[in-house]
N, C-alpha and C positions, 0 to 999 in steps of 0.2 A: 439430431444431437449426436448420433453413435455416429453419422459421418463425420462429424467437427473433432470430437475427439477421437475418433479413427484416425485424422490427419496429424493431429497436435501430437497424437502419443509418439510416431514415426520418430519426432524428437528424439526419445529414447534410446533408438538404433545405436550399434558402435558407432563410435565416431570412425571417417575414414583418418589414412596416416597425414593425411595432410596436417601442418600447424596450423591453419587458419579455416577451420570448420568452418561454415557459414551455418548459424542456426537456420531456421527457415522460416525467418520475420525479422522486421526491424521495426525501430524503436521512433514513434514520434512525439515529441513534446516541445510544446512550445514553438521557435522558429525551427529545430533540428529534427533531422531524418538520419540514424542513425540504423546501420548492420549491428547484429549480434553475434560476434564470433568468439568460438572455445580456441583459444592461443597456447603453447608452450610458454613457461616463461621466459626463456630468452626471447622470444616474439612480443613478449608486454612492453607497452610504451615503459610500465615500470614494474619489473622482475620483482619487485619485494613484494608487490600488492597483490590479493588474489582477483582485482578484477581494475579496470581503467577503464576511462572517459574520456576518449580522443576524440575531441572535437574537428580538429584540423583533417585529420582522415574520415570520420564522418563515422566512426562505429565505435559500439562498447565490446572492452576486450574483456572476457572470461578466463580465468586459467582452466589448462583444457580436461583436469583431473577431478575438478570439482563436480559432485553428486549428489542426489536424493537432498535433503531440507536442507547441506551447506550448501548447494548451489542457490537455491531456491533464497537461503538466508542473505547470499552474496548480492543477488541480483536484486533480493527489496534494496540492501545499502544503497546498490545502483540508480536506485529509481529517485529515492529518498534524495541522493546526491544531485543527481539532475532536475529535479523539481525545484531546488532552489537555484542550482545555477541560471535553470533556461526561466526562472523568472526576479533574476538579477539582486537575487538575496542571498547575502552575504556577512562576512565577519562587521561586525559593525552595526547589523539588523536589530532589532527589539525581538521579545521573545513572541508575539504577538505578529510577527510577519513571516517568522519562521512556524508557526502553529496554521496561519495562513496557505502559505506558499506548497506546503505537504499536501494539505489535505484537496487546492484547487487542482495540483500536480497527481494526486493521484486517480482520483475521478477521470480528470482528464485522458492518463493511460490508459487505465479502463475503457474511456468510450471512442479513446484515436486509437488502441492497438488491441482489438479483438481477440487474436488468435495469441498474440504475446500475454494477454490478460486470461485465458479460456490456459494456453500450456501455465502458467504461472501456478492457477488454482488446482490444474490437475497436478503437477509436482508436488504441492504441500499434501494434497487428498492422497495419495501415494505412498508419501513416506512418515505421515502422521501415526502415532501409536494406537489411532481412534477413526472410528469412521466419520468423518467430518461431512462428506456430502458437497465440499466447495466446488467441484468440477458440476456436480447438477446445477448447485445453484446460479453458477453464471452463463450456463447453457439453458437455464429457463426447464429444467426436467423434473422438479419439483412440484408435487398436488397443488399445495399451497404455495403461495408466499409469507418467506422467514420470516416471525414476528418480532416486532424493535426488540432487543434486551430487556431487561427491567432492572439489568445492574449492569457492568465491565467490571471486568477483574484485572484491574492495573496495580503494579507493581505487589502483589499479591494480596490487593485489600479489592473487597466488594465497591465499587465507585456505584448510588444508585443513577439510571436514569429518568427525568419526570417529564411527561409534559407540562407546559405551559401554555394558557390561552393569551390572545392579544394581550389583554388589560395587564398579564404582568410580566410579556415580555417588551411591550412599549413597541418600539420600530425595531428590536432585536431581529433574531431568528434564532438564536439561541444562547446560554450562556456556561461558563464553569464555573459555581460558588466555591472560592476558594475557604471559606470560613466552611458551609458544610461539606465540601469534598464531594457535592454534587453537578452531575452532568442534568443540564433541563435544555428542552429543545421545544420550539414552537409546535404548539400540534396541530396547524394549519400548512405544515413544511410541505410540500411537494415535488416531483421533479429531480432535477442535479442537485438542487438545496440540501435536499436527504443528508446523502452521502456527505456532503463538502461539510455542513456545519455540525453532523455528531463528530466525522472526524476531525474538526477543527475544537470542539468542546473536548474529546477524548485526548487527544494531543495535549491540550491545557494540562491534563487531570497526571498525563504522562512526566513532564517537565514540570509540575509541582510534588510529585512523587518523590524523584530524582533529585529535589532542591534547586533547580536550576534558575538563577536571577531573571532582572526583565530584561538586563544584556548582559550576557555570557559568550562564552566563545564558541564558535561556529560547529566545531567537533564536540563539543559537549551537545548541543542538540541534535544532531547530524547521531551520536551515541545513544542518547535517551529515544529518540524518536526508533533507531533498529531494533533496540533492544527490547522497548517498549509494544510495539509491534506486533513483533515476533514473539512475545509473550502473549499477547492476545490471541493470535494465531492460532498456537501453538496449546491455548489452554482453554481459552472461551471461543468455541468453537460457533457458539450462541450469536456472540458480538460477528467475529467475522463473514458467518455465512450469509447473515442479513445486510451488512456493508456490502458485501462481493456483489449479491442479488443485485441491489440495488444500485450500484453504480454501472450495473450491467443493463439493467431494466429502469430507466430514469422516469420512463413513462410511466411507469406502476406503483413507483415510492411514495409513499407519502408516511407521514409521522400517523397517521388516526388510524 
């Protein structure tokens, strides 16, 4: 482990003068391969933004000044943005394909880009006000493995989480009651399932917080979902670190 993170932290180093840093990993998802480079902003595809998604060049642009949890906040937007592009979800989508398209996209990242996933966790672990533990936990350096939640803390209310057996999730895998404001997840779940359907139940729990319709506009959940997130993050240290594990360690998850 202390050699993975011995390599990821290098990250860290000054940047040299050059405009076009090369972090040292790119981005896969979905059909794209994607560089991650810290740019000036007159180098961004677009100067107003603190970060782009140039597909046509093949890399995500960074502004080159951003640090500790805003870079880290910049780069989920990034990730969040390209999980629904590179799986063709769009303005126009149900709120239910964007709940979707996040949570298959982020799993994903996690188990196509290691070292972009290992520096992600060690950035927030870093500049968190608390010792969070996210860089053990997706390096597997952990006694134990993180145990599920028994609540998320979305939008500042306790959401609880329950299991469910077969007979009353049906063919589910899991669901959001939007009447009790609870997350239930099958407790037969194993595998990438883990990961992909608490975050796609937590996602729900997000965008009913926020008020957000069954079709709304693209930037309104693309908004709920970073900010939503990043509140998790950033407060239920509980929810995240057993997410990380487990989207990192698919073999070992399971809901029981």
């Amino acid at each position: 482990m202390n050699a993975v993170v011995g390599a990821v932290s290098a990250v860290f180093h000054p940047l040299r003068r050059d405009s076009a840093e090369r972090l040292p990993f790119t981005v896969q998802l979905g059909p794209y391969r994607l560089a991650v480079e810290m740019r000036e902003p007159a180098r961004l595809m677009d100067r107003r933004r603190r970060s782009c998604i140039n597909i046509e060049e093949h890399r995500i642009e960074l502004r080159h000044d951003l640090r500790g949890l805003e870079l880290a906040e910049t780069f989920l937007h990034v990730l969040i943005r390209l999980s629904h592009f590179s799986r063709g979800c769009q303005q126009g989508c149900v709120e239910e394909a964007y709940t979707h398209s996040l949570a298959t996209g982020l799993v994903e990242f996690a188990q196509r880009n290691p070292r972009a996933w290992v520096w992600f966790n060690l950035l927030l672990n870093d500049h968190l006000p608390f010792e969070a533990h996210y860089d053990l936990a997706v390096c597997g350096a952990v006694p134990v493995p993180p145990p599920m939640p028994e609540r998320v803390l979305v939008a500042g209310r306790h959401v609880p989480v329950r299991r469910l057996t077969r007979a009353q999730t049906g063919n589910a895998f899991g669901w959001y009651d939007f009447g009790c404001r609870e997350v239930q997840l099958f407790e037969g779940l194993t595998g990438s399932n883990v990961a992909i359907v608490a975050v796609h139940e937590i996602t729900h729990a997000l965008h009913h917080a926020r008020g957000l319709r069954l079709r709304d506009r693209e930037r309104h959940y693309i908004g709920a979902q970073h900010k939503g997130w990043m509140d998790i993050i950033g407060r239920d240290p509980v929810t995240w670190r057993w997410l990380a594990w487990s989207m990192s360690f698919p073999g070992k998850a399971s809901v029981a």
